[in-house]
C-alpha positions as CSV (number, residue, x, y, z in Angstrom):
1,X,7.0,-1.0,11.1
2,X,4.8,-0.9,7.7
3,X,2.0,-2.4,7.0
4,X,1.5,-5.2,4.6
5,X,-0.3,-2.7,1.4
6,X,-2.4,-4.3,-0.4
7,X,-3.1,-4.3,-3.8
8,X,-2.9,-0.6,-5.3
9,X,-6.1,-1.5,-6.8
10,X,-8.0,1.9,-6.5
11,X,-5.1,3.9,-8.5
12,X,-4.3,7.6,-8.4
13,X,-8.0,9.4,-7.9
14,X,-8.6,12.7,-8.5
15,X,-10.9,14.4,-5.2
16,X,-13.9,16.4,-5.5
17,X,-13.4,19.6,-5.4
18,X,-12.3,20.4,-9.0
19,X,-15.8,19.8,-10.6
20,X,-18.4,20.3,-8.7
21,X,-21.6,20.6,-11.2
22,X,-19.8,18.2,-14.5
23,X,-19.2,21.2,-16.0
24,X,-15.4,19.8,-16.9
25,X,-16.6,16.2,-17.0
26,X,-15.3,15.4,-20.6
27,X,-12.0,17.3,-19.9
28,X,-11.3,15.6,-16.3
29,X,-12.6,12.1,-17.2
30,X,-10.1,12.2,-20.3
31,X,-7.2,13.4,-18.2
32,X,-5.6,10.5,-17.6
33,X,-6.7,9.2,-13.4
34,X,-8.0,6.0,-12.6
35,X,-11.2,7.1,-11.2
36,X,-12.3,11.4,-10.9
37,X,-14.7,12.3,-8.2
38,X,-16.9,15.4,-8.2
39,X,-18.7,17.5,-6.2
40,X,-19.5,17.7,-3.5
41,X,-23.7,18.0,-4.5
42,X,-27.0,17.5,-2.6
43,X,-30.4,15.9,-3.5
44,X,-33.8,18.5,-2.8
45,X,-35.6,17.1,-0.1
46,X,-39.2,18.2,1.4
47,X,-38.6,21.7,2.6
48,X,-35.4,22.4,1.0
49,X,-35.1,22.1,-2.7
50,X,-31.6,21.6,-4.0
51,X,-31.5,20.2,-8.0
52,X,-27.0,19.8,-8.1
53,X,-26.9,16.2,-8.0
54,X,-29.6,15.7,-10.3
55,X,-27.9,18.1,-13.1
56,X,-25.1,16.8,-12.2
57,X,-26.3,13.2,-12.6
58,X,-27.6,14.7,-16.1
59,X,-24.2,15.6,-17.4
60,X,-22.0,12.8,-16.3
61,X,-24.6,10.4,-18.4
62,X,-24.1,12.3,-21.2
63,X,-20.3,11.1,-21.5
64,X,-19.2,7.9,-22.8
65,X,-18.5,6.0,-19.8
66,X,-17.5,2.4,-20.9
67,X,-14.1,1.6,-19.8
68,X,-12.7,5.2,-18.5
69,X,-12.3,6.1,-14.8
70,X,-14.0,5.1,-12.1
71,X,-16.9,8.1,-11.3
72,X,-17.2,9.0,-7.4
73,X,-20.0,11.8,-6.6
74,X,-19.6,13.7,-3.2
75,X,-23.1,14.2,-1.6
76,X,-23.6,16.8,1.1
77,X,-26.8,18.5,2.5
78,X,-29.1,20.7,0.8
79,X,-28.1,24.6,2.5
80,X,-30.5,24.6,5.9
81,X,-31.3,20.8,6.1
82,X,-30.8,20.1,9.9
83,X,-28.8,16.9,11.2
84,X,-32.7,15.4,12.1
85,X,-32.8,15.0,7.7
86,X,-29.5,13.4,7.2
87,X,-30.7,10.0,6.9
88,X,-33.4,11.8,3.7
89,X,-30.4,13.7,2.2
90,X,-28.1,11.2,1.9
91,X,-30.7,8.6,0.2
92,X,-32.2,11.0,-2.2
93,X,-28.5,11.9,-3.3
94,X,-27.7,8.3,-3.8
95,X,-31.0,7.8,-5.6
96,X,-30.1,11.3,-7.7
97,X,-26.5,9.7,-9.0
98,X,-26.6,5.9,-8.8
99,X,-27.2,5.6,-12.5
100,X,-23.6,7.5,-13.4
101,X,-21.9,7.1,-10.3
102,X,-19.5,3.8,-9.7
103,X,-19.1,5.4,-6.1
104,X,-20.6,7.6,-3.7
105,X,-18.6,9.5,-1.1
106,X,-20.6,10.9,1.9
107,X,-18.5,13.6,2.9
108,X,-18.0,14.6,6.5
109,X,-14.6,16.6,6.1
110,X,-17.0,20.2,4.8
111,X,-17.7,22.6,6.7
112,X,-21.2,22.2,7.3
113,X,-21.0,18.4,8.1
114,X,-17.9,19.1,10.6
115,X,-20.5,19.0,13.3
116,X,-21.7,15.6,12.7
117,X,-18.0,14.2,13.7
118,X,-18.9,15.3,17.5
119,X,-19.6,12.1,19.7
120,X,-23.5,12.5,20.4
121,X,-24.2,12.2,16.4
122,X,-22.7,9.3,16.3
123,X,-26.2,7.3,16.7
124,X,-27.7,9.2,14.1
125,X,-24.5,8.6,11.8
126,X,-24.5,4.8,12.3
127,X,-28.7,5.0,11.1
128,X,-28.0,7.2,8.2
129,X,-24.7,4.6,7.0
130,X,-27.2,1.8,7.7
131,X,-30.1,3.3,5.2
132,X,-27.8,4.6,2.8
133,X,-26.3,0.8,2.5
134,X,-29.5,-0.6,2.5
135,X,-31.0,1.6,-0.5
136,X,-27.5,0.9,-2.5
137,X,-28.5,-2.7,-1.7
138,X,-31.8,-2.1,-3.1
139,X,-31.2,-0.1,-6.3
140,X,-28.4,-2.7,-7.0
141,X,-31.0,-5.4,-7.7
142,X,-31.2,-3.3,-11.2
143,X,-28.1,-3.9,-12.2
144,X,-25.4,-1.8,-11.4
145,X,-23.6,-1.9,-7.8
146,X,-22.5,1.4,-6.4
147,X,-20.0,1.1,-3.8
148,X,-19.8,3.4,-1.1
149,X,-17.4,5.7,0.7
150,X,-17.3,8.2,3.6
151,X,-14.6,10.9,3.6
152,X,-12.9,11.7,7.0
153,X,-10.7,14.2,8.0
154,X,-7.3,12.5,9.3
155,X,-6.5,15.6,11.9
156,X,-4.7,14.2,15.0
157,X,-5.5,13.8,18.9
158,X,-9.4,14.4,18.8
159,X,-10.2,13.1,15.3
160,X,-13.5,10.9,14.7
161,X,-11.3,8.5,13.7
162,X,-11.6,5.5,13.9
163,X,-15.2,5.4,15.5
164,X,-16.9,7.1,13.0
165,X,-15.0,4.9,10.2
166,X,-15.9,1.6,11.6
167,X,-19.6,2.7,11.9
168,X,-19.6,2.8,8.2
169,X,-17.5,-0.2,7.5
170,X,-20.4,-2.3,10.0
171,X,-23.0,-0.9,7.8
172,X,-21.1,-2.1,4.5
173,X,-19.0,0.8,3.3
174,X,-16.6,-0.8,1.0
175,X,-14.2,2.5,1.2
176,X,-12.8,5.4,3.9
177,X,-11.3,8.2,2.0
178,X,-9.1,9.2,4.8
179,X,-7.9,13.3,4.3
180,X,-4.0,14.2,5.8
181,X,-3.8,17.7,6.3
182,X,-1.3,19.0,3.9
183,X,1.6,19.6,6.2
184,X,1.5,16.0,7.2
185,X,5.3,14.8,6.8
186,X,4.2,11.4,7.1
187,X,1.8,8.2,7.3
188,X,2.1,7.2,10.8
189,X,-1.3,7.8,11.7
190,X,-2.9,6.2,8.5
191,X,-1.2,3.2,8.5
192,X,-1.9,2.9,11.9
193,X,-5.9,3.6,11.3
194,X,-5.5,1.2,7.7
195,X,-4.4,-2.1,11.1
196,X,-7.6,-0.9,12.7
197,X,-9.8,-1.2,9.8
198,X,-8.2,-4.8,9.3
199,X,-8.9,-5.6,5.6
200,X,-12.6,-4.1,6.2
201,X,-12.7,-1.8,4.1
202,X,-10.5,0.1,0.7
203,X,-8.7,2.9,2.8
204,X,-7.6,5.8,0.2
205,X,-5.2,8.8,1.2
206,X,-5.4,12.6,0.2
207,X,-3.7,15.4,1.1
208,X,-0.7,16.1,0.7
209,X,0.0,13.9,-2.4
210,X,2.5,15.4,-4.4
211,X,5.0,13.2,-5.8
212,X,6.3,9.8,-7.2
213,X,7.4,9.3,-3.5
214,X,4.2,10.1,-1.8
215,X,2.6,7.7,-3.6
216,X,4.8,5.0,-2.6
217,X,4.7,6.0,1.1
218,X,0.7,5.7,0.8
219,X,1.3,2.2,-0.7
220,X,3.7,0.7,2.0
221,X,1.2,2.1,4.8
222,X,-1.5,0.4,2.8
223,X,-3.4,2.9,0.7
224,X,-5.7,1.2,-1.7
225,X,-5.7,4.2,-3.6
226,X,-4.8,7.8,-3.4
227,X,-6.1,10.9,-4.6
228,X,-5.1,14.5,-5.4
229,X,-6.6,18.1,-5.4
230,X,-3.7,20.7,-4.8
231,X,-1.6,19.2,-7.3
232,X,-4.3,18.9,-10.2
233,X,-5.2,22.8,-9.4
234,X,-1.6,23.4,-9.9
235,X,0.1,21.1,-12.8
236,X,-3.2,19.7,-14.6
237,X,-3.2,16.4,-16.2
238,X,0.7,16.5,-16.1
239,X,0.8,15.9,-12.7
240,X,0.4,12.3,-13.5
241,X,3.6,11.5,-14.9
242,X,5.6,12.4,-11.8
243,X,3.1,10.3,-9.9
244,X,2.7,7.0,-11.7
245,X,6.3,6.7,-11.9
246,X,5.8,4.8,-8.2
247,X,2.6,2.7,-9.7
């Protein structure tokens, strides 16, 4: 039995991945999605300098933004920053890209943030959500509201899920990009994780998107959006034709 979706407001998304530095930010942002993410990047902090979000930050304001897609930025860790500094990464990335960025996605599906998914980080997870929410609270009394995300790897028996996701939707995460593996046949398991997040929170599907009917499947499990990866590396902008012919 599906779920009841609910509005497809988040449209076809393309991941992070593709861009990571806004190198292609004029050709992606033109291509055609409803919102392009990139990176992911990471904010220097004392003891571990790291400038990616802020030149990337530098050359997404450098494109007309206006009424094009959405912006998402992926923030990671600086190389060597030990779980102890999450809670500093995380807010100087947010700081580094809040003026470009209309989302943030905190992404614990790389390799170096795998760890973090085990059960005993779960404390320190639920603290960094809580800061990083409370200093997007704070920069949004200048103007400009920058929703946040965290990006969780959808694997089966064992997955973080939905602990770790409900952590962040407590702390006022307004989005869970949730990531099938690419041999997934099917969205049992997300629309089953999109009943326990209740209406808390935007949940977005990637992986595995390939077609028109993919698209609708992630609708009738209740995808608020979706994104691709694979397919973009593949096709380029054409991709979206077969795709929106199920928006």
């Amino acid at each position: 039995m599906s779920v009841a979706a609910p509005a497809f407001a988040l449209g076809i998304g393309l991941a992070g991945g593709i861009d990571r530095d806004g190198r292609r930010a004029r050709e992606l942002l033109a291509a055609g999605f409803d919102s392009v993410e990139f990176g992911s990047v990471a904010a220097g902090i004392d003891g571990f300098p790291d400038d990616g979000a802020a030149t990337l930050a530098a050359r997404l304001a450098a494109q007309a933004h206006g009424d094009g897609p959405r912006i998402g930025v992926g923030l990671g860790r600086p190389p060597g920053a030990p779980p102890a500094a999450l809670v500093d990464c995380w807010t100087a990335g947010l700081e580094a890209v809040a003026g470009v960025a209309d989302y943030v996605s905190l992404n614990l599906t790389a390799a170096a943030n795998r760890p973090l998914l085990a059960p005993e980080y779960r404390p320190l997870l639920a603290r960094a959500f809580a800061a990083v929410a409370a200093r997007r609270d704070a920069l949004a009394a200048g103007g400009h509201r920058v929703d946040l995300a965290v990006k969780l790897p959808l694997d089966g028996p064992g997955e973080p899920l939905p602990t770790v996701g409900l952590l962040a939707v407590a702390a006022g995460f307004e989005r869970l990009t949730l990531v099938r593996s690419d041999g997934d046949a099917g969205f049992a398991r997300f629309a089953e994780l999109v009943r326990q997040i209740d209406g808390r929170a935007a949940p977005v599907a990637v992986g595995g998107i390939r077609s028109a009917a993919d698209v609708a499947a992630a609708r009738e499990a209740g995808a608020a959006g979706v994104q691709v990866h694979r397919l973009y590396a593949e096709r380029g902008a054409a991709c979206l034709a077969g795709l929106r012919a199920a928006t």
